[in-house]
Every structure is written in structure tokens, then in C-alpha cells.
Biopython code that builds the backbone (N, CA, C, O; Angstrom):
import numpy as np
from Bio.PDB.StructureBuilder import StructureBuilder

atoms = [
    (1, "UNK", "N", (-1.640, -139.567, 63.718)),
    (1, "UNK", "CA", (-0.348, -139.134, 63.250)),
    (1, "UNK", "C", (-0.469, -138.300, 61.975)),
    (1, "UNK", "O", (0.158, -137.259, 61.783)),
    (2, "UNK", "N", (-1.317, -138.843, 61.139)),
    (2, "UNK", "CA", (-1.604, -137.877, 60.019)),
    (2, "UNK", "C", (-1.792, -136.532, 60.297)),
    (2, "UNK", "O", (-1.139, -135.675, 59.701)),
    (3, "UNK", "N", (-2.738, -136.219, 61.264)),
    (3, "UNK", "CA", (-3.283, -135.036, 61.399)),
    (3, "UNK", "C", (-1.915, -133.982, 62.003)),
    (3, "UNK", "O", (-1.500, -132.858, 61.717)),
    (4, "UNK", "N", (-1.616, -134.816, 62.754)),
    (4, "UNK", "CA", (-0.457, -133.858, 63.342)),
    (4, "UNK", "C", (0.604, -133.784, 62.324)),
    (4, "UNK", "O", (1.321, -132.921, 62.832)),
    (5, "UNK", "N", (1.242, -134.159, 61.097)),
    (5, "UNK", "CA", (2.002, -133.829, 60.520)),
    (5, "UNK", "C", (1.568, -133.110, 59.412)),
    (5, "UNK", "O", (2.347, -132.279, 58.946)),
    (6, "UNK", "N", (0.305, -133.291, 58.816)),
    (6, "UNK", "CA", (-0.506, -132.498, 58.394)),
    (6, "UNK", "C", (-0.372, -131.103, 58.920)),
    (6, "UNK", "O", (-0.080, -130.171, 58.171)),
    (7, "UNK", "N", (-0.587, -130.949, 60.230)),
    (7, "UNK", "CA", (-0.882, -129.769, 60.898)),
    (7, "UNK", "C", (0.601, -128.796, 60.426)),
    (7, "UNK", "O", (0.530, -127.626, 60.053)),
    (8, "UNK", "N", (1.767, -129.509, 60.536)),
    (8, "UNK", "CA", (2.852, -129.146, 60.896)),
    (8, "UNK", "C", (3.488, -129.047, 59.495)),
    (8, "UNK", "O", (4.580, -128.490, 59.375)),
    (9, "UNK", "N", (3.038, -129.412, 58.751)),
    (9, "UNK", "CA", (3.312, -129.602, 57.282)),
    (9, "UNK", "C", (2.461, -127.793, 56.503)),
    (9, "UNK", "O", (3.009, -126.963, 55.778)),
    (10, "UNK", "N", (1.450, -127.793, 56.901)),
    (10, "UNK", "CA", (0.763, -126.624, 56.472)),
    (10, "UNK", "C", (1.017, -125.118, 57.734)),
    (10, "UNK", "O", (0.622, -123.965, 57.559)),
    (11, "UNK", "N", (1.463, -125.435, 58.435)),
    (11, "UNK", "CA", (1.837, -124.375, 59.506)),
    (11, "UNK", "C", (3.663, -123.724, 58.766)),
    (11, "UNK", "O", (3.956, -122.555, 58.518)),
    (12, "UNK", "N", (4.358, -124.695, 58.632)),
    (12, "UNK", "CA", (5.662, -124.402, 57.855)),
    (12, "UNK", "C", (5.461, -123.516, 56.899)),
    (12, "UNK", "O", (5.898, -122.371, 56.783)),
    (13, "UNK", "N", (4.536, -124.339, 56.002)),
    (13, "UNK", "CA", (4.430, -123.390, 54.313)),
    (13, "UNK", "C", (3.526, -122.289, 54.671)),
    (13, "UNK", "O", (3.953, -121.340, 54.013)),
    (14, "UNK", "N", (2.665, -121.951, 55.248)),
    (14, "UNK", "CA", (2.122, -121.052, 55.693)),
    (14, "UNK", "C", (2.863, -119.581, 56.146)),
    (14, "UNK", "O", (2.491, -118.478, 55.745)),
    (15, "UNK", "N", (3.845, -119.796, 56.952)),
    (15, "UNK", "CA", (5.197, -119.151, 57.404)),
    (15, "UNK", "C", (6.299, -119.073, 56.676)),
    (15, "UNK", "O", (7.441, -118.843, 57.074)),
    (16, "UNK", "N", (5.696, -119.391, 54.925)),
    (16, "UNK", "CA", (6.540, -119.716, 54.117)),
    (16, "UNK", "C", (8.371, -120.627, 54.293)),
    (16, "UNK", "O", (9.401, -120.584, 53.620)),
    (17, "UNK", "N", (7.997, -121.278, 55.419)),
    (17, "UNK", "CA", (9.071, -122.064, 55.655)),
    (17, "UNK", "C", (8.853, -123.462, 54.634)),
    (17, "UNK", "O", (7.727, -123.876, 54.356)),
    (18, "UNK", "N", (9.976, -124.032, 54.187)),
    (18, "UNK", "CA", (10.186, -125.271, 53.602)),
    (18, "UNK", "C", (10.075, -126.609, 54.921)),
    (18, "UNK", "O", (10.969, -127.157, 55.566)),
    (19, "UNK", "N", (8.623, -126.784, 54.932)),
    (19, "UNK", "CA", (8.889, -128.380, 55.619)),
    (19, "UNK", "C", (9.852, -129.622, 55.587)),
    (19, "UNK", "O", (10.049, -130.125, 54.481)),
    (20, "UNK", "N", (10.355, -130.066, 56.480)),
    (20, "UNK", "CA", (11.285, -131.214, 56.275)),
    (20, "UNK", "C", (11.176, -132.173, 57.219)),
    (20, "UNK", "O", (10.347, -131.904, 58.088)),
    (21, "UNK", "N", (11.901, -133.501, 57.368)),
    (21, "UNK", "CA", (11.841, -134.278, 58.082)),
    (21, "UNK", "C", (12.214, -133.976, 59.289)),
    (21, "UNK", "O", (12.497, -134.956, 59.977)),
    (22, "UNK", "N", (12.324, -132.857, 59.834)),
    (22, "UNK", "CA", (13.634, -132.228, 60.855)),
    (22, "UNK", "C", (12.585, -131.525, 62.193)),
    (22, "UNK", "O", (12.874, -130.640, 62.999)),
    (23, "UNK", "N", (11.331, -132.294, 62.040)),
    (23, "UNK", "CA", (10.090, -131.793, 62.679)),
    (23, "UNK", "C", (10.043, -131.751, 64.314)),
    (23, "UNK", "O", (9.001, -131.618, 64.957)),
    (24, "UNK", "N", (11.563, -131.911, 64.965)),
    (24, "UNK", "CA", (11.938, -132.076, 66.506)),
    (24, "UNK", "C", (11.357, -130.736, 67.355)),
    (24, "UNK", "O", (10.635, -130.587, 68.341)),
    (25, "UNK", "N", (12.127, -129.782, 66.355)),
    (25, "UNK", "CA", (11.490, -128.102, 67.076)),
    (25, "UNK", "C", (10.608, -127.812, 67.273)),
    (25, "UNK", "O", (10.422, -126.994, 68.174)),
    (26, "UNK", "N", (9.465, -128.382, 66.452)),
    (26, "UNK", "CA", (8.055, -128.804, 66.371)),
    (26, "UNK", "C", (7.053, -129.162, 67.687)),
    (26, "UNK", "O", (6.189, -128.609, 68.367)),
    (27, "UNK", "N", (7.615, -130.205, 67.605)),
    (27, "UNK", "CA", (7.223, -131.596, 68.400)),
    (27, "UNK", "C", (7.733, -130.929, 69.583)),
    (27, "UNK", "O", (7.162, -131.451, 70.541)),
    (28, "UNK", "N", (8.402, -130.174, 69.916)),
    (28, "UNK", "CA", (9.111, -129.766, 71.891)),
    (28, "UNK", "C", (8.019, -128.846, 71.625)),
    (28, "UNK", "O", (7.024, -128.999, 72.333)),
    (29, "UNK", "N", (7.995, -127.955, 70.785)),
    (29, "UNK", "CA", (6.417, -126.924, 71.222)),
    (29, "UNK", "C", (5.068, -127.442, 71.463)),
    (29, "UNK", "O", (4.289, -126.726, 72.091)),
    (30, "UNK", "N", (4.726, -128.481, 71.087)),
    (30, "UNK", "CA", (4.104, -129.149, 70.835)),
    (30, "UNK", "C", (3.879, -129.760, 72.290)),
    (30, "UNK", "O", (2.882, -129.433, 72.933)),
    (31, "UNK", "N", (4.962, -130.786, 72.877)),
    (31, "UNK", "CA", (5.170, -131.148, 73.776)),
    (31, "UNK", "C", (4.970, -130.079, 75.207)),
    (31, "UNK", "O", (4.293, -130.411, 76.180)),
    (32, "UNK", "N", (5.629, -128.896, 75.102)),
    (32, "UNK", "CA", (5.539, -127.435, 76.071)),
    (32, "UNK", "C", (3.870, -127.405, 76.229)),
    (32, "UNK", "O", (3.316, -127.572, 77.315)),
    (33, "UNK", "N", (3.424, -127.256, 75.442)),
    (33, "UNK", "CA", (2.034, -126.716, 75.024)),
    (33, "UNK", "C", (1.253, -127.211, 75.632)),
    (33, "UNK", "O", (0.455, -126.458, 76.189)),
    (34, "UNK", "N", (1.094, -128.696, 75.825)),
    (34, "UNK", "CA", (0.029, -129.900, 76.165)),
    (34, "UNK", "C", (0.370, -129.996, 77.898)),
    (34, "UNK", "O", (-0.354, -130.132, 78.884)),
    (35, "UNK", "N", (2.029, -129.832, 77.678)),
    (35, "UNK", "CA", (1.970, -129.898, 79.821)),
    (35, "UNK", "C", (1.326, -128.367, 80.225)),
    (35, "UNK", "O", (0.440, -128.237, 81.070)),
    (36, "UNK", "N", (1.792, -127.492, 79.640)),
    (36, "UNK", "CA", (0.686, -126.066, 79.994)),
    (36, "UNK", "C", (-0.573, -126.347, 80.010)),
    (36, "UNK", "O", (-1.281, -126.106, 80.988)),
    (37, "UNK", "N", (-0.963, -126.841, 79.022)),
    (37, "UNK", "CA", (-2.501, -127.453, 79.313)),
    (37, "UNK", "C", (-3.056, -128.001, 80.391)),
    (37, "UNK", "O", (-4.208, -127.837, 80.791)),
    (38, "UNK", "N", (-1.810, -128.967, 81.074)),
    (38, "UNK", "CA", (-2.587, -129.496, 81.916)),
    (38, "UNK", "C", (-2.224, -129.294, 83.147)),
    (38, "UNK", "O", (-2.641, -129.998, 84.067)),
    (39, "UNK", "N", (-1.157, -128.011, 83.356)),
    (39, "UNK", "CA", (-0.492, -127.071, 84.905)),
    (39, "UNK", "C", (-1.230, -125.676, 85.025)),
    (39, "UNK", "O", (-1.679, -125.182, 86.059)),
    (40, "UNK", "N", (-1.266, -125.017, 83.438)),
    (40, "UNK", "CA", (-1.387, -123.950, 83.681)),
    (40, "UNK", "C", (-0.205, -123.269, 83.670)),
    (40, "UNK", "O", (0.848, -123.768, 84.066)),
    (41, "UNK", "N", (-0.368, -121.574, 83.012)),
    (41, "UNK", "CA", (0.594, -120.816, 82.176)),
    (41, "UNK", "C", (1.631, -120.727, 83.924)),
    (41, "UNK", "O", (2.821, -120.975, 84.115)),
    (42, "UNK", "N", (0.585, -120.291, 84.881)),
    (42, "UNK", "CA", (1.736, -120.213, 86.292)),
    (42, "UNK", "C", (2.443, -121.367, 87.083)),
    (42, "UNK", "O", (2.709, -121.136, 88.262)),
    (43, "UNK", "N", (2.817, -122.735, 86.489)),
    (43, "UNK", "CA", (2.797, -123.514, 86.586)),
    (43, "UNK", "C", (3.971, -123.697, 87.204)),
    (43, "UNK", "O", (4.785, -123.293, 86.373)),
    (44, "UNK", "N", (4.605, -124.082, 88.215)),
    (44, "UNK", "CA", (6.033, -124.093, 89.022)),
    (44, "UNK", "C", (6.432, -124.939, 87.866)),
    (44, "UNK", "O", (5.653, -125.665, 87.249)),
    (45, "UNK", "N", (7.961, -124.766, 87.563)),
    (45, "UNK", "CA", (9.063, -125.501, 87.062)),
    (45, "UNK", "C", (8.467, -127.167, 86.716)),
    (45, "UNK", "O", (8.184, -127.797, 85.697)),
    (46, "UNK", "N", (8.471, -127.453, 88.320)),
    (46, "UNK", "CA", (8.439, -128.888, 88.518)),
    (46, "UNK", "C", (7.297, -129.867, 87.834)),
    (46, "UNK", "O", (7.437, -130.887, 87.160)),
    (47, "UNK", "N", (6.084, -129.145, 88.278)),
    (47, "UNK", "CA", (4.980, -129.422, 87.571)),
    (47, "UNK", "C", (4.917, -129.762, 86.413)),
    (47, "UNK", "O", (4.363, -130.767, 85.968)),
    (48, "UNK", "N", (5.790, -128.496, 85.532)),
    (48, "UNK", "CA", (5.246, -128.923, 84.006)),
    (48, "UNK", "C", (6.597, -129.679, 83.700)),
    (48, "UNK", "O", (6.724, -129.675, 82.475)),
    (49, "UNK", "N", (7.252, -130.079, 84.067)),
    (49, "UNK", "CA", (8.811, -131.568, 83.963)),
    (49, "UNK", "C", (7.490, -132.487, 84.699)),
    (49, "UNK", "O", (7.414, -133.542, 84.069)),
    (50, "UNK", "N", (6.779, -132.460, 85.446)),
    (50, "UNK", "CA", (5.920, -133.719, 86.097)),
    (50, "UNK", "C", (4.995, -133.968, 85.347)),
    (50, "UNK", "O", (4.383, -135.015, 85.562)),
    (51, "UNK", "N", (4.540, -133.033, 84.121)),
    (51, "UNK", "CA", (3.354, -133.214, 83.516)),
    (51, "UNK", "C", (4.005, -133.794, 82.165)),
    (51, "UNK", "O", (3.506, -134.904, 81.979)),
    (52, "UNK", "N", (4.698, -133.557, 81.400)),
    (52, "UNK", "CA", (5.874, -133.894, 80.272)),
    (52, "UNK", "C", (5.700, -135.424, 80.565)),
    (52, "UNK", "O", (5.179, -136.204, 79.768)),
    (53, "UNK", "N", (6.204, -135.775, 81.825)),
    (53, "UNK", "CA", (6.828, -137.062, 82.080)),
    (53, "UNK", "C", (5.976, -137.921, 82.361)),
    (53, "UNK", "O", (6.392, -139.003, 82.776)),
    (54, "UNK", "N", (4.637, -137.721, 82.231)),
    (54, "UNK", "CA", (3.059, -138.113, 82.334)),
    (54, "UNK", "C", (2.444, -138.367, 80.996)),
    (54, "UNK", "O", (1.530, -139.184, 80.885)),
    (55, "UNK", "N", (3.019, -137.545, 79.743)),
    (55, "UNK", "CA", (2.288, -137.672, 78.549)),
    (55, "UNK", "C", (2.775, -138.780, 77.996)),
    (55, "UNK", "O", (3.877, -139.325, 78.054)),
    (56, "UNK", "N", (1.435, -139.108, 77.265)),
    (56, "UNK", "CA", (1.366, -140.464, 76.683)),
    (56, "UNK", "C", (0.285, -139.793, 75.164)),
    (56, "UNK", "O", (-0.471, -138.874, 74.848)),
    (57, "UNK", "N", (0.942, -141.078, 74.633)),
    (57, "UNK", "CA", (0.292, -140.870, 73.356)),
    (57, "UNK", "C", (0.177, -139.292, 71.900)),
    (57, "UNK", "O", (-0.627, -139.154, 70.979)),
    (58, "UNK", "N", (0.939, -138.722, 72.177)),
    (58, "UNK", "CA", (0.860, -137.661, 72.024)),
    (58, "UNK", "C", (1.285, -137.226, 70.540)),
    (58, "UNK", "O", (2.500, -137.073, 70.412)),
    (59, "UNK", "N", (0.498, -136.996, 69.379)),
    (59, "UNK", "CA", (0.992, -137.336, 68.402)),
    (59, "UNK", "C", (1.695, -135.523, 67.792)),
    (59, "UNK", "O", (1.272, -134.369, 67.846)),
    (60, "UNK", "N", (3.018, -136.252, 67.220)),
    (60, "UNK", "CA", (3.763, -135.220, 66.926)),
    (60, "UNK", "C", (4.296, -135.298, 65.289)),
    (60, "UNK", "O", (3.991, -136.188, 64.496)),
    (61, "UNK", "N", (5.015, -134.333, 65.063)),
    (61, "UNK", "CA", (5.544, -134.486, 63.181)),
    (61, "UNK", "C", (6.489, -135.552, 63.351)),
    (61, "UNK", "O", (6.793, -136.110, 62.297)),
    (62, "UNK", "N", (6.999, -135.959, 64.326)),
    (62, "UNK", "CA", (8.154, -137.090, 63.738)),
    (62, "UNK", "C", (8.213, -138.121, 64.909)),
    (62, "UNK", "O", (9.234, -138.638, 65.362)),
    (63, "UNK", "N", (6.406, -138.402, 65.478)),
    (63, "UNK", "CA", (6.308, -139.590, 65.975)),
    (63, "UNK", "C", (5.231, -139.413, 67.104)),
    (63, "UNK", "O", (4.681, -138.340, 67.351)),
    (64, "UNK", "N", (4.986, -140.649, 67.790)),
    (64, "UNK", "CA", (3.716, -140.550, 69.018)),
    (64, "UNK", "C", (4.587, -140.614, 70.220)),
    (64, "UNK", "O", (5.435, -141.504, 70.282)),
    (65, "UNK", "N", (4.486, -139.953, 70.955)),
    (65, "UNK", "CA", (5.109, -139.729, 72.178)),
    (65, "UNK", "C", (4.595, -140.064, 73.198)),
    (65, "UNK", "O", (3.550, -139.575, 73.628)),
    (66, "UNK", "N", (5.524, -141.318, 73.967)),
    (66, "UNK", "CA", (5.104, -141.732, 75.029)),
    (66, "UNK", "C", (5.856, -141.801, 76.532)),
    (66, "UNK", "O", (6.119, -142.902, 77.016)),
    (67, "UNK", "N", (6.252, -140.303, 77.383)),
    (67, "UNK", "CA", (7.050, -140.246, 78.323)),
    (67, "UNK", "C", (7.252, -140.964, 79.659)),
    (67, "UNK", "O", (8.114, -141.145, 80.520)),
    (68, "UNK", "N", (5.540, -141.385, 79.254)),
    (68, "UNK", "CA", (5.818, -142.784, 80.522)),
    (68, "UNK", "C", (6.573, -144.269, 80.167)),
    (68, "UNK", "O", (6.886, -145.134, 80.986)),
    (69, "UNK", "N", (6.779, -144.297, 78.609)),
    (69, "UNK", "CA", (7.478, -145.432, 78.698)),
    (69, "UNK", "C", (8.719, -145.499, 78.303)),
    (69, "UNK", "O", (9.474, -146.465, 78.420)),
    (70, "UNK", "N", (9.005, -144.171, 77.693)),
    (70, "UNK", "CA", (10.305, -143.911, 77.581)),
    (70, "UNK", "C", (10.712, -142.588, 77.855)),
    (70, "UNK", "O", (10.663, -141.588, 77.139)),
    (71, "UNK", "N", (11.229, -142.783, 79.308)),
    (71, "UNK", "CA", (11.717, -141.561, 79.746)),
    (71, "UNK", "C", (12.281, -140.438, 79.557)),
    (71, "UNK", "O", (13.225, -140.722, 80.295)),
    (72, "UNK", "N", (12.528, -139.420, 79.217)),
    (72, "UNK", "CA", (13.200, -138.232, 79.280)),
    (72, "UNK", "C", (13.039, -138.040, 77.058)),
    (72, "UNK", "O", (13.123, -136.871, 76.682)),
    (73, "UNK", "N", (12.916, -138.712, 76.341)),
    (73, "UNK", "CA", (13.162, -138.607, 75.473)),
    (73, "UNK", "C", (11.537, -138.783, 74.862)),
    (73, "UNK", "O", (11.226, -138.064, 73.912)),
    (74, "UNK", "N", (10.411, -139.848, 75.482)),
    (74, "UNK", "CA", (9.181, -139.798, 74.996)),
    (74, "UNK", "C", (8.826, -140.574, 73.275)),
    (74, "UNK", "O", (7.776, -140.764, 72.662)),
    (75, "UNK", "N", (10.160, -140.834, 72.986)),
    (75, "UNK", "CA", (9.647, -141.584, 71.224)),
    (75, "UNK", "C", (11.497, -142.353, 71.483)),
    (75, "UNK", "O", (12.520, -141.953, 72.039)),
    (76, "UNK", "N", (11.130, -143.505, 70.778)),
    (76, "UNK", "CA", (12.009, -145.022, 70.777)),
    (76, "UNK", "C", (12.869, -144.880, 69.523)),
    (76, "UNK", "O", (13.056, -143.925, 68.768)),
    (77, "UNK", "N", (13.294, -146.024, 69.538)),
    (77, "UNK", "CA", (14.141, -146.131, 68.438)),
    (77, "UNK", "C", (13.212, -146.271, 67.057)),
    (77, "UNK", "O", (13.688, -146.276, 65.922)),
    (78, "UNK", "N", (12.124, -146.356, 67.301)),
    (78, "UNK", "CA", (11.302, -146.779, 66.112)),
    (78, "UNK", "C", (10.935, -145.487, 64.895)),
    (78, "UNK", "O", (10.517, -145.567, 63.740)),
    (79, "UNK", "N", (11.348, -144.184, 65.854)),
    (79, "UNK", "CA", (11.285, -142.602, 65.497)),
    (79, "UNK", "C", (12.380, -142.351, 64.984)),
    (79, "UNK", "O", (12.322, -141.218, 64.507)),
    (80, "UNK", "N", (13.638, -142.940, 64.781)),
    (80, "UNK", "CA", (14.919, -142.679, 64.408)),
    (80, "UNK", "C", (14.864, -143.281, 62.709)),
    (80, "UNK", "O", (14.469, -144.411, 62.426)),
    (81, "UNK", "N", (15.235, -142.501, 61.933)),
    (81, "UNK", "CA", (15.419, -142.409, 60.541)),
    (81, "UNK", "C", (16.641, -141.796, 60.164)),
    (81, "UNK", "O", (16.805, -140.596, 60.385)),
    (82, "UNK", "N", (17.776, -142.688, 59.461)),
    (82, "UNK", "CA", (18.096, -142.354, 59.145)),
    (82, "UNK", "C", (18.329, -141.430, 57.683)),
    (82, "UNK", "O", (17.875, -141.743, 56.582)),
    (83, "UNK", "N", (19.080, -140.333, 57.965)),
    (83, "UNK", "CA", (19.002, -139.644, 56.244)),
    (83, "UNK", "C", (20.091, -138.660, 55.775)),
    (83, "UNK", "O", (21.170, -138.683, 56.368)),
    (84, "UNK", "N", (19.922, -137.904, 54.883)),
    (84, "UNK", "CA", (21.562, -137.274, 53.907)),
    (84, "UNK", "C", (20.829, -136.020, 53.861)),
    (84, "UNK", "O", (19.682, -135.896, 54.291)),
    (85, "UNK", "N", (21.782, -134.733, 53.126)),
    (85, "UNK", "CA", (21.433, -133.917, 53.235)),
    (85, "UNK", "C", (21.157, -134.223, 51.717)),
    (85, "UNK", "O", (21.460, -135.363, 51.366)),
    (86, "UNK", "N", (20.483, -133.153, 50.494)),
    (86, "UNK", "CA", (20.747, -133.623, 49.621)),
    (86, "UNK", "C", (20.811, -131.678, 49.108)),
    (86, "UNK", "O", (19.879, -130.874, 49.103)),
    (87, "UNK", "N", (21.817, -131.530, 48.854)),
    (87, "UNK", "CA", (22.464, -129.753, 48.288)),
    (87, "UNK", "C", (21.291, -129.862, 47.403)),
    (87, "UNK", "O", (20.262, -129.279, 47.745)),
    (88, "UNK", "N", (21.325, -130.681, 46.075)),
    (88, "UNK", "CA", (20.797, -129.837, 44.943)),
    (88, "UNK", "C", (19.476, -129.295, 45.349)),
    (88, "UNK", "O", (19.020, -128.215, 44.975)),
    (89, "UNK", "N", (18.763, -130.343, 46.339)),
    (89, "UNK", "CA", (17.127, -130.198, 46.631)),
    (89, "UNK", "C", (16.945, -129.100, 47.387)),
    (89, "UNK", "O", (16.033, -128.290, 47.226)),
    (90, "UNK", "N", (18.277, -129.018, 48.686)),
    (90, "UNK", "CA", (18.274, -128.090, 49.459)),
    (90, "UNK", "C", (17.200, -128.886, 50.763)),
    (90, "UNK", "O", (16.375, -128.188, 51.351)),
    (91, "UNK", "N", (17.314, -130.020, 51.010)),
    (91, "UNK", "CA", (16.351, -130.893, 52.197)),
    (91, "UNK", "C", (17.044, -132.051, 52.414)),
    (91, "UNK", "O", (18.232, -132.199, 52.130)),
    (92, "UNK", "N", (16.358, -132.850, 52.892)),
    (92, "UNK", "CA", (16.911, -133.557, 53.910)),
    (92, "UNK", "C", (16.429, -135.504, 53.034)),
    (92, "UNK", "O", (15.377, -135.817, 52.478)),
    (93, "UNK", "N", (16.967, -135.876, 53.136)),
    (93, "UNK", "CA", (16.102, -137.040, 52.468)),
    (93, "UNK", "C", (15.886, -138.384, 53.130)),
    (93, "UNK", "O", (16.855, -138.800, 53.764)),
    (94, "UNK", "N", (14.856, -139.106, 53.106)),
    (94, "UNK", "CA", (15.222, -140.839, 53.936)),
    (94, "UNK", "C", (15.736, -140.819, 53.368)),
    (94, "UNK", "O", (15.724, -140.343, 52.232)),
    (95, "UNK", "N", (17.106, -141.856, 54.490)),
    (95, "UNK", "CA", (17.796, -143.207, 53.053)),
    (95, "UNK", "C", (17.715, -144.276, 54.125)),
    (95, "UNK", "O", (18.481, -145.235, 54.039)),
    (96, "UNK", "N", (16.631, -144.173, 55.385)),
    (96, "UNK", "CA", (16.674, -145.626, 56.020)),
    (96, "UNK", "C", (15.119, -145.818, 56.669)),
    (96, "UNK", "O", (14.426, -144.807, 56.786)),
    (97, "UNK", "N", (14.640, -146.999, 57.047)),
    (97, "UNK", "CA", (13.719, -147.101, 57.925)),
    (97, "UNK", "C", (13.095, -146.806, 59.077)),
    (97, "UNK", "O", (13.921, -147.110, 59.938)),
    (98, "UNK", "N", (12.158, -146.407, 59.597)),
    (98, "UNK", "CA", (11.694, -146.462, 61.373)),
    (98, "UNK", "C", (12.691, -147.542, 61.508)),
    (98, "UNK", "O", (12.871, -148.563, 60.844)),
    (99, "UNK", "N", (13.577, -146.823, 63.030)),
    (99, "UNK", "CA", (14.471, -147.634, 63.326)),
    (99, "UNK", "C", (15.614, -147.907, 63.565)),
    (99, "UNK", "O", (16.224, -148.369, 64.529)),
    (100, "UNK", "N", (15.930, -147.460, 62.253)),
    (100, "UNK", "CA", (17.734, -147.016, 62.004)),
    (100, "UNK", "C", (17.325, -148.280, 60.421)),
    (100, "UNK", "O", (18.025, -148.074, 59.430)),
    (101, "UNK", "N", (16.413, -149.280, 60.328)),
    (101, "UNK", "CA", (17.166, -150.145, 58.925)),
    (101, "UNK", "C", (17.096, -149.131, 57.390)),
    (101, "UNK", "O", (16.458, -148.102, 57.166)),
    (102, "UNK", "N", (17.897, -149.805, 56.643)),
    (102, "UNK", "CA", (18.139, -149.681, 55.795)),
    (102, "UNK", "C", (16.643, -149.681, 54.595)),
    (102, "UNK", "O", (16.015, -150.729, 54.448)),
    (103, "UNK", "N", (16.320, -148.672, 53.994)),
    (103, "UNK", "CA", (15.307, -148.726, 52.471)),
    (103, "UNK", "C", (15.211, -149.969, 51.849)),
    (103, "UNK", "O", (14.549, -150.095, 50.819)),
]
sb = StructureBuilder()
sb.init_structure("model")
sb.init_model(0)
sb.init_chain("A")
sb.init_seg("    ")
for serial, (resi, resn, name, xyz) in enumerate(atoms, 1):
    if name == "N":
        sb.init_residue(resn, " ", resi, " ")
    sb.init_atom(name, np.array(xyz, "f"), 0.0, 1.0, " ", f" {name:<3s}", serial, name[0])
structure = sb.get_structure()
């Protein structure tokens, strides 16, 4: 997990983008990428929705993804954080746990 948010952490600032907790857009390229890997760029529709829904373990900026055990979505409630915007910082901030609990 390190490595992959690492990855995604220095790919942002690189592109001079401001990294944030908001790493979903990420993680679907991420996700695209790995079923191409394993269909191929000519890959019918179906295939790469059959290959998606096959990945396991798959580590991303805002969690490990596992589509065989949780369907269509691939990361649990344990990936859910809640948080605020915060103006002055201009980002996004925790204000809760993996989970939904509370800091």
C-alpha cells in the first residue's frame, strides 16, 4: 500500500497537481490498466468487466482492492473516510476513521 500511494503521491506533484485524499480517479486508471494487462489493448468489452471482476489484491491510493469479494465496487467499508473540505488549506482533510468512525 505504501508503494502505491507513494507512486500516486509523486506522479500528482510531478504534474504539478496538489495530491489529496480524493485518490478514486487514480485507482479506476489503475484498475483499467491491470485488466488490459491481463485481456489485452483489443480486448472485447466483456473481457476486461470479466477481468476487473477477477482482481484481487490490488493495491491502490485509497485502498487494496478486492473485486472478487466485493463486487462491482472492489474496496469495503473499511476504505470509507470520512472528511471536510478545509478553504483556508485549499484540501480535503480526515476528520474520521477507516470505516466511517470517528478520530
Amino acid at each position: 500500500m505504501r508503494d502505491a500511494l507513494n507512486l500516486y503521491i509523486t506522479k500528482m506533484t510531478a504534474m504539478g497537481l496538489k495530491p489529496d485524499i480524493q485518490g478514486m480517479g487514480w485507482d479506476a486508471g489503475l484498475i483499467v490498466v491491470a485488466a488490459l494487462k491481463k485481456t489485452g489493448l483489443n480486448a472485447e468489452r466483456r473481457s476486461v468487466r470479466d477481468a476487473i471482476a477477477g482482481l484481487q489484491n490490488l493495491a491502490g491510493a485509497t485502498g487494496r482492492y478486492d473485486f472478487k469479494a466485493i463486487p462491482q465496487r472492489g474496496i469495503g467499508v473499511d476504505g470509507v473516510i470520512t472528511q471536510r473540505w478545509d478553504a483556508d488549506k485549499s484540501e480535503w482533510i480526515a476528520v474520521g476513521k477507516p470505516g466511517g468512525g470517528v478520530k
